[in-house]
PDB file of the backbone (N, CA, C, O) and the ligand in Angstrom, with CONECT records:
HET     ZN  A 101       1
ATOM      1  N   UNK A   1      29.193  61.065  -2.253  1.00  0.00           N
ATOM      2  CA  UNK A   1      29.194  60.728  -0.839  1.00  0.00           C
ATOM      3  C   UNK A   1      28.906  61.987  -0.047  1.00  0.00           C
ATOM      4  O   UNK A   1      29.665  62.954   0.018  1.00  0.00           O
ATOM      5  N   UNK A   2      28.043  61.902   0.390  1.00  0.00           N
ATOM      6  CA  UNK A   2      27.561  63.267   1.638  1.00  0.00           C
ATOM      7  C   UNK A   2      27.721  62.902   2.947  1.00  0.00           C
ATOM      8  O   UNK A   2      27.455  61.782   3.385  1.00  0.00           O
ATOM      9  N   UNK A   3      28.204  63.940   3.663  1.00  0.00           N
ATOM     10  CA  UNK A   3      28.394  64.462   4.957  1.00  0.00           C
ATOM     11  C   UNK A   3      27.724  65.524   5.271  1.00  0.00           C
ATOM     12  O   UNK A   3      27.059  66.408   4.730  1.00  0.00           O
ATOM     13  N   UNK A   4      28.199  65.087   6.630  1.00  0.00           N
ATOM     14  CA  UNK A   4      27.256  66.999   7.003  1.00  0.00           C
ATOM     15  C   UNK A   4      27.733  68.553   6.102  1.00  0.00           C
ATOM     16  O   UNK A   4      27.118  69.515   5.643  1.00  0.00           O
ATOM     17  N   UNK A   5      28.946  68.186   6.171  1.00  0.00           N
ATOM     18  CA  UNK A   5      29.421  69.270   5.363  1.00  0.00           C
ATOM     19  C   UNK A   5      29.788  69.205   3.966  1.00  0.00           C
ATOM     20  O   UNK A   5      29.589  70.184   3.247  1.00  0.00           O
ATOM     21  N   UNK A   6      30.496  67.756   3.349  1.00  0.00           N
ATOM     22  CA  UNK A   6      30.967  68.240   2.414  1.00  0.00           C
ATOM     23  C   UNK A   6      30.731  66.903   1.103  1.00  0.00           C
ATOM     24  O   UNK A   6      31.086  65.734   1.262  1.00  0.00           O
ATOM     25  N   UNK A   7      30.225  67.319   0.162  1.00  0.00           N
ATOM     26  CA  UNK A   7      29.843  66.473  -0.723  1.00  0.00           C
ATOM     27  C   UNK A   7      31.222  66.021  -1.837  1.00  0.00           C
ATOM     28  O   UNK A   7      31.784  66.854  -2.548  1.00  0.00           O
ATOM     29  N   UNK A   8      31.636  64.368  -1.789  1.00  0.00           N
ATOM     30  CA  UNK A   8      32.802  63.948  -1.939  1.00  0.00           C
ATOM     31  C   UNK A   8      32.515  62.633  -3.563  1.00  0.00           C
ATOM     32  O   UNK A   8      31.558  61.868  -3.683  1.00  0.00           O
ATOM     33  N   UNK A   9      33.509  62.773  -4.397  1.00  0.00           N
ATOM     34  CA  UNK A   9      32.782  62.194  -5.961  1.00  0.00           C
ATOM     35  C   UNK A   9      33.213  60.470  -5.143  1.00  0.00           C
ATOM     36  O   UNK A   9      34.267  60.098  -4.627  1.00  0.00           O
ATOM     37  N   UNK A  10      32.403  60.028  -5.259  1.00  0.00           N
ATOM     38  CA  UNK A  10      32.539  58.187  -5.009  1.00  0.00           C
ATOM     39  C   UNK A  10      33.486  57.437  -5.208  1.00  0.00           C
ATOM     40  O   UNK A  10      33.972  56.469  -4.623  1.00  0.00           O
ATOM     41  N   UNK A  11      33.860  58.437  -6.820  1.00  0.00           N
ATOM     42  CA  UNK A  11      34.478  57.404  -7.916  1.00  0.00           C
ATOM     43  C   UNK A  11      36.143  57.516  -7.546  1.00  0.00           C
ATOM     44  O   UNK A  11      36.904  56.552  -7.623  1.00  0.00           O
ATOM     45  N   UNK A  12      36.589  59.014  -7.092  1.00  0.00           N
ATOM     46  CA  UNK A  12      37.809  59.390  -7.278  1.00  0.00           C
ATOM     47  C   UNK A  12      38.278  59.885  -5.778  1.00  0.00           C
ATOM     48  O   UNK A  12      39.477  59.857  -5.505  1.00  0.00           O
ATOM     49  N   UNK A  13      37.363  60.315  -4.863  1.00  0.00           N
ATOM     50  CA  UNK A  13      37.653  60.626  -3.493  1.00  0.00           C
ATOM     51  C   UNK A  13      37.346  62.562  -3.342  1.00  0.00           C
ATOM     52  O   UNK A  13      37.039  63.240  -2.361  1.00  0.00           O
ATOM     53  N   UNK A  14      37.618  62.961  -4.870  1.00  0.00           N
ATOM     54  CA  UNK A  14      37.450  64.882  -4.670  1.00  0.00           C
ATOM     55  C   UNK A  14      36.499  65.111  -3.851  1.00  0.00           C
ATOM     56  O   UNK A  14      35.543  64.351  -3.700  1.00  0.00           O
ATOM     57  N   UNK A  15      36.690  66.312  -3.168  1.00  0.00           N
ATOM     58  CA  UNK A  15      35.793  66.941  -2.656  1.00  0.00           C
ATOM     59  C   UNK A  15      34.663  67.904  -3.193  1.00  0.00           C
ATOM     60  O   UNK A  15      34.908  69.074  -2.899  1.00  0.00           O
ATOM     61  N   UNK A  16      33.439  67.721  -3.932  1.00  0.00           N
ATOM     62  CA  UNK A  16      33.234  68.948  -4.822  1.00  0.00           C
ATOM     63  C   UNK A  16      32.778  70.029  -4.028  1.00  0.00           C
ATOM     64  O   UNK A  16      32.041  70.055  -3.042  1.00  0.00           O
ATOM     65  N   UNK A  17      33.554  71.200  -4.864  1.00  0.00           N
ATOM     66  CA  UNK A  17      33.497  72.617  -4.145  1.00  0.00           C
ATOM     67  C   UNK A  17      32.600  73.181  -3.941  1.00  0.00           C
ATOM     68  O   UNK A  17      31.809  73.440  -4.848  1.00  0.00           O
ATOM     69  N   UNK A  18      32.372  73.631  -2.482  1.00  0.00           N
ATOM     70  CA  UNK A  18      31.073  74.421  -2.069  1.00  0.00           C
ATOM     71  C   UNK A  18      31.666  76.170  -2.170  1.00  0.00           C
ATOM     72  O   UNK A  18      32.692  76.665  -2.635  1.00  0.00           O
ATOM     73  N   UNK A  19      30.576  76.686  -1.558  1.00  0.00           N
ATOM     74  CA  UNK A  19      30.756  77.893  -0.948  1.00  0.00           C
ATOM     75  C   UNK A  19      29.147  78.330  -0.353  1.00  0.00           C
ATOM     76  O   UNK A  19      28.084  78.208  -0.961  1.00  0.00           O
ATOM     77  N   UNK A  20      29.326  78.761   0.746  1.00  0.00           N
ATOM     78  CA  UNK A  20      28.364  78.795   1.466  1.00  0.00           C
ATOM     79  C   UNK A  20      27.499  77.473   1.597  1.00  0.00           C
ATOM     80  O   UNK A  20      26.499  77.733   2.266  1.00  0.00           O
ATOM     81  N   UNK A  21      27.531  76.016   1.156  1.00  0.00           N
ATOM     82  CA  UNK A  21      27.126  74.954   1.941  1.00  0.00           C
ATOM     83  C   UNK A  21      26.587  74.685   0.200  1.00  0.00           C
ATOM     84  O   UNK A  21      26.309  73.503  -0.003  1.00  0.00           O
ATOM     85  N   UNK A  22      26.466  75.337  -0.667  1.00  0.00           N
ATOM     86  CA  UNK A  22      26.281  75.631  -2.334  1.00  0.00           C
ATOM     87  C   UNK A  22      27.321  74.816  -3.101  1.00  0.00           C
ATOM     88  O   UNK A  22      28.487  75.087  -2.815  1.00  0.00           O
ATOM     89  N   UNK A  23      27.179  74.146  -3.750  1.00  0.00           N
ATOM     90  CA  UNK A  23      28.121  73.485  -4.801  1.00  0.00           C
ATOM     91  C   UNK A  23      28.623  74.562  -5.893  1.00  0.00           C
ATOM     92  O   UNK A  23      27.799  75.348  -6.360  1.00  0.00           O
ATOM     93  N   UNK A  24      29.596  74.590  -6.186  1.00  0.00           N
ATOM     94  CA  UNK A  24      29.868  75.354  -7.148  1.00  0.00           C
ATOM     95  C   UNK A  24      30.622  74.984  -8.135  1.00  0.00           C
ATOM     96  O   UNK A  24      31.428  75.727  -8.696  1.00  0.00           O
ATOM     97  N   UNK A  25      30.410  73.795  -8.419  1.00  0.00           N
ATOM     98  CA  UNK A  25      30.764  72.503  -9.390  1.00  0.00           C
ATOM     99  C   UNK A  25      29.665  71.719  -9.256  1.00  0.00           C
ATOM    100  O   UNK A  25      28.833  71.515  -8.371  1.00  0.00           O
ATOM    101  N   UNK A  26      29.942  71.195 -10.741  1.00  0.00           N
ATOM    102  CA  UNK A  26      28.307  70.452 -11.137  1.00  0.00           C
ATOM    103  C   UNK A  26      28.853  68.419 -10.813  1.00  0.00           C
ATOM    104  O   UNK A  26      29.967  67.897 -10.761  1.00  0.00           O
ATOM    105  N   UNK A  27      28.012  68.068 -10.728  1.00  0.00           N
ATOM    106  CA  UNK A  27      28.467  67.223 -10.278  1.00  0.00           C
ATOM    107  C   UNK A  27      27.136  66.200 -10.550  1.00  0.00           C
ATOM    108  O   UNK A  27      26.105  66.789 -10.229  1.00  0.00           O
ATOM    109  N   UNK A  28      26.840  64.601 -11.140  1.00  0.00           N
ATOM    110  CA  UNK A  28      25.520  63.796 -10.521  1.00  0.00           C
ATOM    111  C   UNK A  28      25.425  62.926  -9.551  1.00  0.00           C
ATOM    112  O   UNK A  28      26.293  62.099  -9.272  1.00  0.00           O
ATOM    113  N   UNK A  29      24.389  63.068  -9.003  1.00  0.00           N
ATOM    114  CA  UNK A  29      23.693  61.983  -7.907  1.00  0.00           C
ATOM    115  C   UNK A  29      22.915  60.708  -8.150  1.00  0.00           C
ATOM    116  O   UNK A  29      21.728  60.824  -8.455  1.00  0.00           O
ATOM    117  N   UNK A  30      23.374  59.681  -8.062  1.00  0.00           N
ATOM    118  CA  UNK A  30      22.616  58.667  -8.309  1.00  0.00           C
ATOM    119  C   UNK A  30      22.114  57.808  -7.078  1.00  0.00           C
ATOM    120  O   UNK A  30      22.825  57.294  -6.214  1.00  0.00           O
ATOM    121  N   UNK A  31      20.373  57.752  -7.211  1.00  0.00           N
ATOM    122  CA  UNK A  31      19.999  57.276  -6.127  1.00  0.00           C
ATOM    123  C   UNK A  31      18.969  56.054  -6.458  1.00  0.00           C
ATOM    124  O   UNK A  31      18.052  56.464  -7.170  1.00  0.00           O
ATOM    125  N   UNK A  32      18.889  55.027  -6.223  1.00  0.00           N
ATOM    126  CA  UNK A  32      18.177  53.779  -6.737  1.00  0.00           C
ATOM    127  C   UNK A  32      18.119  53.086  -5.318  1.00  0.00           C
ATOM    128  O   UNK A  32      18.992  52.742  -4.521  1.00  0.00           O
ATOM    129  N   UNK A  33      16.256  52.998  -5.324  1.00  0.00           N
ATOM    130  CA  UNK A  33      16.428  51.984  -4.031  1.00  0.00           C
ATOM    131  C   UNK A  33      15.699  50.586  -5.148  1.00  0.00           C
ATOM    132  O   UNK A  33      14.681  50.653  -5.836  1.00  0.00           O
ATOM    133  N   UNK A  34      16.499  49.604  -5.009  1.00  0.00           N
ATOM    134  CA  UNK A  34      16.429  48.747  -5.558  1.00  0.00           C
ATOM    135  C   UNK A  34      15.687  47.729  -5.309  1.00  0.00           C
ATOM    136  O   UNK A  34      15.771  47.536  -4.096  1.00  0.00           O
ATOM    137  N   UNK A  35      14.675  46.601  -6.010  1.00  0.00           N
ATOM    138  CA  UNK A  35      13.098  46.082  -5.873  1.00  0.00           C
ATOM    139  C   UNK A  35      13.286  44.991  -5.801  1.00  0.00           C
ATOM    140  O   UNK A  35      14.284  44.526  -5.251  1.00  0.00           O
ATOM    141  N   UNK A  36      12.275  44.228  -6.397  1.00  0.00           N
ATOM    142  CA  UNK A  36      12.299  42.479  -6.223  1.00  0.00           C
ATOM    143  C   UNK A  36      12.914  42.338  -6.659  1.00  0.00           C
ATOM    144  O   UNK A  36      13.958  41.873  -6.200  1.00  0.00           O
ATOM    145  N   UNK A  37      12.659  42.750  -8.349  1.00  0.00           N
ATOM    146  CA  UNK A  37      13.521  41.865  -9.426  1.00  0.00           C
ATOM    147  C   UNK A  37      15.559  42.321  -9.442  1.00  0.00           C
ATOM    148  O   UNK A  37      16.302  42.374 -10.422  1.00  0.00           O
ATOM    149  N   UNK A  38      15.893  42.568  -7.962  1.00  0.00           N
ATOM    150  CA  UNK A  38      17.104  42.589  -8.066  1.00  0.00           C
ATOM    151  C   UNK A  38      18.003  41.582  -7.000  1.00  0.00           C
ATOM    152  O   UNK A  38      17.358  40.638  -6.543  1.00  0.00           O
ATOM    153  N   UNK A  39      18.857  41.655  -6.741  1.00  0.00           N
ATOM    154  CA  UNK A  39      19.453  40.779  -5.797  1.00  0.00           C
ATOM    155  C   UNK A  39      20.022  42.190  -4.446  1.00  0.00           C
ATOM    156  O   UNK A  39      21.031  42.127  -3.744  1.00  0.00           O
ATOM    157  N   UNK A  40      19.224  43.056  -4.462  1.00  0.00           N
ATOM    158  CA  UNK A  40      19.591  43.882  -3.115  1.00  0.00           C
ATOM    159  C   UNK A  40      18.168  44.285  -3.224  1.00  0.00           C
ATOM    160  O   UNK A  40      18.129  45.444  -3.637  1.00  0.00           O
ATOM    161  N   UNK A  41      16.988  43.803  -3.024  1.00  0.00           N
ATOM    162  CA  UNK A  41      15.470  44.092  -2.381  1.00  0.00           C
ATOM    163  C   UNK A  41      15.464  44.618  -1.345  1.00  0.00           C
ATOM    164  O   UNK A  41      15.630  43.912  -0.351  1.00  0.00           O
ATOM    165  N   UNK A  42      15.223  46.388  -1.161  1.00  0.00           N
ATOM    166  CA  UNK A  42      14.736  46.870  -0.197  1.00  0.00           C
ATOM    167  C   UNK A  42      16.402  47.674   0.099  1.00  0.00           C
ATOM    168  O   UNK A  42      16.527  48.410   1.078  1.00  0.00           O
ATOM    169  N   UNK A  43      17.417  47.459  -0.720  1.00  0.00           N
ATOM    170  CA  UNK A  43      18.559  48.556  -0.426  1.00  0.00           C
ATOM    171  C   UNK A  43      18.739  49.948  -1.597  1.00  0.00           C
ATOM    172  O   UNK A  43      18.833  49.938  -2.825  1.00  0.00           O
ATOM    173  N   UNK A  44      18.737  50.912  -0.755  1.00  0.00           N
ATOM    174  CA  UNK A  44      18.796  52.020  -1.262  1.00  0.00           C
ATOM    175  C   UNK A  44      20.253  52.363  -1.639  1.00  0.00           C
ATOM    176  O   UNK A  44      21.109  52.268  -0.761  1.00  0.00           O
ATOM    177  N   UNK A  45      20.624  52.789  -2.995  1.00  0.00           N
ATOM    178  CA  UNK A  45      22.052  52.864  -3.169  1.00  0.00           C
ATOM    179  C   UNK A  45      21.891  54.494  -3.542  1.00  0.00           C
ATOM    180  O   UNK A  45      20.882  55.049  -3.978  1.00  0.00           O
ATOM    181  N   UNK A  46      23.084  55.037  -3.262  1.00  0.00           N
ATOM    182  CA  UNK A  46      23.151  56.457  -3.232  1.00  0.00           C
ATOM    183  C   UNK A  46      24.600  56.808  -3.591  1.00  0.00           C
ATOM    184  O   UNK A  46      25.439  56.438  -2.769  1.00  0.00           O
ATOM    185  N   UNK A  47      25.109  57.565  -4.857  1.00  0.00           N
ATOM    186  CA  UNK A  47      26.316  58.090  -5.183  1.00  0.00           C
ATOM    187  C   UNK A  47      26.758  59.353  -5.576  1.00  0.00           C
ATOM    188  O   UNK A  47      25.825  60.011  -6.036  1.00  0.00           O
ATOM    189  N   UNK A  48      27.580  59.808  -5.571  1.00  0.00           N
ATOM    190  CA  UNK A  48      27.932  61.031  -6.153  1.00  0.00           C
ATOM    191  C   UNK A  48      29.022  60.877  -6.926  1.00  0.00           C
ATOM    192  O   UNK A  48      30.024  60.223  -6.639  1.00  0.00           O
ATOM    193  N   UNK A  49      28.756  61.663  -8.195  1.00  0.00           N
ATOM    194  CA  UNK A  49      30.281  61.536  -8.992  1.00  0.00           C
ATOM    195  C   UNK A  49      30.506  63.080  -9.437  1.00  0.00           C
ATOM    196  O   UNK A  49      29.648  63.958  -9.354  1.00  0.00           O
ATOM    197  N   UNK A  50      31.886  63.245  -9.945  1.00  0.00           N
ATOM    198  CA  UNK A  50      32.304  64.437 -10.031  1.00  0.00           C
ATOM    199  C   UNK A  50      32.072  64.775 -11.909  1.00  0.00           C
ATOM    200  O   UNK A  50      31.419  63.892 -12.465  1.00  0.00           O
ATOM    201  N   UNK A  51      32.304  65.336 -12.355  1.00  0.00           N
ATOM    202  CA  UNK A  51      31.419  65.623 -13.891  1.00  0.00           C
ATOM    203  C   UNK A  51      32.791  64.584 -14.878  1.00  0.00           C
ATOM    204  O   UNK A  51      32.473  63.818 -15.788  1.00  0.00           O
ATOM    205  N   UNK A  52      34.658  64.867 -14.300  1.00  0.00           N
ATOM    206  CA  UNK A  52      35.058  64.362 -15.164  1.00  0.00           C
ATOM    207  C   UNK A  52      35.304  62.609 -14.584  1.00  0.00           C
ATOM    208  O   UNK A  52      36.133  61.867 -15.110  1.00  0.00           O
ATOM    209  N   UNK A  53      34.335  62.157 -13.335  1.00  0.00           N
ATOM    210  CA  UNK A  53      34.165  60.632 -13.192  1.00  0.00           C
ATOM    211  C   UNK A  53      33.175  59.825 -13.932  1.00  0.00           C
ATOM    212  O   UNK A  53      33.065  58.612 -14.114  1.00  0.00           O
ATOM    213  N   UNK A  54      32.214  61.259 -14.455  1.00  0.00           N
ATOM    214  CA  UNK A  54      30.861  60.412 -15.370  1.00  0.00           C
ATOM    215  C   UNK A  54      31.309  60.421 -16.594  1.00  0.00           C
ATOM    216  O   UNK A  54      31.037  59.379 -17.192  1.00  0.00           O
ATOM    217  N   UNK A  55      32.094  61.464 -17.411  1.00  0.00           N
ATOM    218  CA  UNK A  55      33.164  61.557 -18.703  1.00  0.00           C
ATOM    219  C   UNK A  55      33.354  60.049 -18.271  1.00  0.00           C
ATOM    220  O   UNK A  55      32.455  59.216 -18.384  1.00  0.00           O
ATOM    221  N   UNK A  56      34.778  59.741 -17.697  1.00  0.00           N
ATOM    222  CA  UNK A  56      35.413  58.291 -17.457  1.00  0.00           C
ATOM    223  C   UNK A  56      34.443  57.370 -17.719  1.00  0.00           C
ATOM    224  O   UNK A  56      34.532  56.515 -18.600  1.00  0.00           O
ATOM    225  N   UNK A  57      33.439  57.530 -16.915  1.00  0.00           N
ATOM    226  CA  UNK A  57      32.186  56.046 -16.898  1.00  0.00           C
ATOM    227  C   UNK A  57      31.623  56.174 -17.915  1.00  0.00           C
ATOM    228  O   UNK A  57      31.473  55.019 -18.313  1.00  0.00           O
ATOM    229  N   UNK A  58      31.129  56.940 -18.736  1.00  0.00           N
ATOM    230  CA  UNK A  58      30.071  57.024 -19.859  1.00  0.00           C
ATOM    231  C   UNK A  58      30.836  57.019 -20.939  1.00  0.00           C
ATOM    232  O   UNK A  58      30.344  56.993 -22.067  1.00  0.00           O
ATOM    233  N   UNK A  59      32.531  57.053 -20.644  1.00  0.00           N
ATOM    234  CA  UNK A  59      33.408  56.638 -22.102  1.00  0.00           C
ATOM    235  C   UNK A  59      33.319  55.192 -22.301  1.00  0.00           C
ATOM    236  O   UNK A  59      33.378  54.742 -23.446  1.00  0.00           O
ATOM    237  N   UNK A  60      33.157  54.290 -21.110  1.00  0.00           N
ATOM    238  CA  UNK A  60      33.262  53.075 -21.301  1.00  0.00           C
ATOM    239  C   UNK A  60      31.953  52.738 -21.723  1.00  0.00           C
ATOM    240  O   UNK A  60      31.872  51.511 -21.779  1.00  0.00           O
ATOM    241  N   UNK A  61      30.352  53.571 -22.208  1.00  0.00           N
ATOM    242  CA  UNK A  61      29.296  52.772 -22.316  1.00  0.00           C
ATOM    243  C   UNK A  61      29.635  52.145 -23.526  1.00  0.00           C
ATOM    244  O   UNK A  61      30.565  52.550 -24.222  1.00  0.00           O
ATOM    245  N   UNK A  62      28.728  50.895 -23.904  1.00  0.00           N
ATOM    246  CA  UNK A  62      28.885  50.408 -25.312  1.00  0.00           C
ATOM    247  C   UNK A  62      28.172  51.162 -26.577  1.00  0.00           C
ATOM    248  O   UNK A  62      28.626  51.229 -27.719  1.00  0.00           O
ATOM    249  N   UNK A  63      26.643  51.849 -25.977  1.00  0.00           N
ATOM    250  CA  UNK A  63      25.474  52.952 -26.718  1.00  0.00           C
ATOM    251  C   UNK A  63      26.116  54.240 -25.847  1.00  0.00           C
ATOM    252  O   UNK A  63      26.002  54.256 -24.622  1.00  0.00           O
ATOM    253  N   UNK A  64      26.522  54.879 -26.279  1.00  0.00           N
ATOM    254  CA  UNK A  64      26.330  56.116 -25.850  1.00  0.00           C
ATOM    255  C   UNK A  64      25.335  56.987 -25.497  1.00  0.00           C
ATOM    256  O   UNK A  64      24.390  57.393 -26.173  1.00  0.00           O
ATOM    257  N   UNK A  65      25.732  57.301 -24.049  1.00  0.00           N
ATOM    258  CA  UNK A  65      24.552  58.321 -23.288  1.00  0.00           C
ATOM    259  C   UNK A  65      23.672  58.825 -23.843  1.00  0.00           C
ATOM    260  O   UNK A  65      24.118  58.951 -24.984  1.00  0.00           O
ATOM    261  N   UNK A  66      22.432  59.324 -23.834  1.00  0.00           N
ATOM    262  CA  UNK A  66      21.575  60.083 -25.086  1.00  0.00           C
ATOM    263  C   UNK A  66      21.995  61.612 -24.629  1.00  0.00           C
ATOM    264  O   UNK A  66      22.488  61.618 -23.501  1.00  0.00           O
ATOM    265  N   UNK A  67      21.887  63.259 -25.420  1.00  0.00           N
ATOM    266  CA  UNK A  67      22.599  63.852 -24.686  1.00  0.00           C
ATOM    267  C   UNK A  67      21.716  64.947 -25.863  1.00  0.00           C
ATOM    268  O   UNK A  67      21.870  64.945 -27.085  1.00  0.00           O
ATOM    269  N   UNK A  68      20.841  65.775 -25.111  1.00  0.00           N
ATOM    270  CA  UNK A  68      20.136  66.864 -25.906  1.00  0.00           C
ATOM    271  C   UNK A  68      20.592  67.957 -25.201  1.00  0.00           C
ATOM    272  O   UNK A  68      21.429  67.948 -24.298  1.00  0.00           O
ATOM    273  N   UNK A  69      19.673  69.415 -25.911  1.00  0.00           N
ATOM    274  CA  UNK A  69      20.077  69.904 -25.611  1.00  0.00           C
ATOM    275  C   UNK A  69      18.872  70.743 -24.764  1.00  0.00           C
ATOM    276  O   UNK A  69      17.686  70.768 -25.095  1.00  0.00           O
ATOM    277  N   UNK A  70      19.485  71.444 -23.553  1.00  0.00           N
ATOM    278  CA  UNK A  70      18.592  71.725 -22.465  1.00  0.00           C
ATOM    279  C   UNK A  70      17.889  72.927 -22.923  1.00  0.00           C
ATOM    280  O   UNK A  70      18.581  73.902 -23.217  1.00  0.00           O
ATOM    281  N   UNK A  71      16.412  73.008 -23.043  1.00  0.00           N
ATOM    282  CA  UNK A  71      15.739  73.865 -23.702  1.00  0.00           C
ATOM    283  C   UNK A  71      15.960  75.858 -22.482  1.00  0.00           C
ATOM    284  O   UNK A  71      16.338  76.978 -22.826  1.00  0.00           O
ATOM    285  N   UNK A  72      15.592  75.421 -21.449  1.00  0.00           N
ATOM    286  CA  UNK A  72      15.649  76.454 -20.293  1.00  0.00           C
ATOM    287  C   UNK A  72      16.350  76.042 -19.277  1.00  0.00           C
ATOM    288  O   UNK A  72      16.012  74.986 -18.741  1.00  0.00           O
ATOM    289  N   UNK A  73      17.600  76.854 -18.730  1.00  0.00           N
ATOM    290  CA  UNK A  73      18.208  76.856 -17.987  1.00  0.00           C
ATOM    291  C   UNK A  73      17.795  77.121 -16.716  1.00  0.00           C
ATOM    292  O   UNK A  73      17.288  78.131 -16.228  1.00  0.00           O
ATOM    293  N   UNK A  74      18.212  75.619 -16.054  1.00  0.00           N
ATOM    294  CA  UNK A  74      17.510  75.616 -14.468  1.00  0.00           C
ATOM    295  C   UNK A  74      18.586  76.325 -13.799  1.00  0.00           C
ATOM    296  O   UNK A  74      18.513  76.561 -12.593  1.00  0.00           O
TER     297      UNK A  74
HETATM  298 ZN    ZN A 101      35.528  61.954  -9.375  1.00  0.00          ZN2+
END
């Protein structure tokens, strides 16, 4: 969830930590504007979760996440 100032995990309410307007916790964004073949055509959904709310969610998948390993560090 974003604000002007402060980027907040969806799932749990945290605030993730900035400094200087900079995250300094990792955190993902999920953004899907969603098409015909759905039942919200033309709504854009937008989330933020905190790293141990996607742990929580991706414990419950039934296939597990695919999960390599990052060749160069962005
Ligand atoms: Zn969270």
């Amino acid at each position: 969830m974003r604000s002007e100032k402060e980027i907040r995990c969806n799932m749990c309410g945290k605030k993730i930590k900035q400094e200087q307007d900079i995250p300094v916790e990792d955190f993902i964004t999920v953004k899907k504007s969603w098409g015909y073949f759905s039942k919200k055509d033309g709504t854009v959904q937008e989330f933020d979760l905190c790293e141990a709310c996607c742990d929580a969610l991706t414990r419950r998948f039934q296939i597990p996440a695919a999960e390599t390993e990052q060749k160069e560090m962005l």
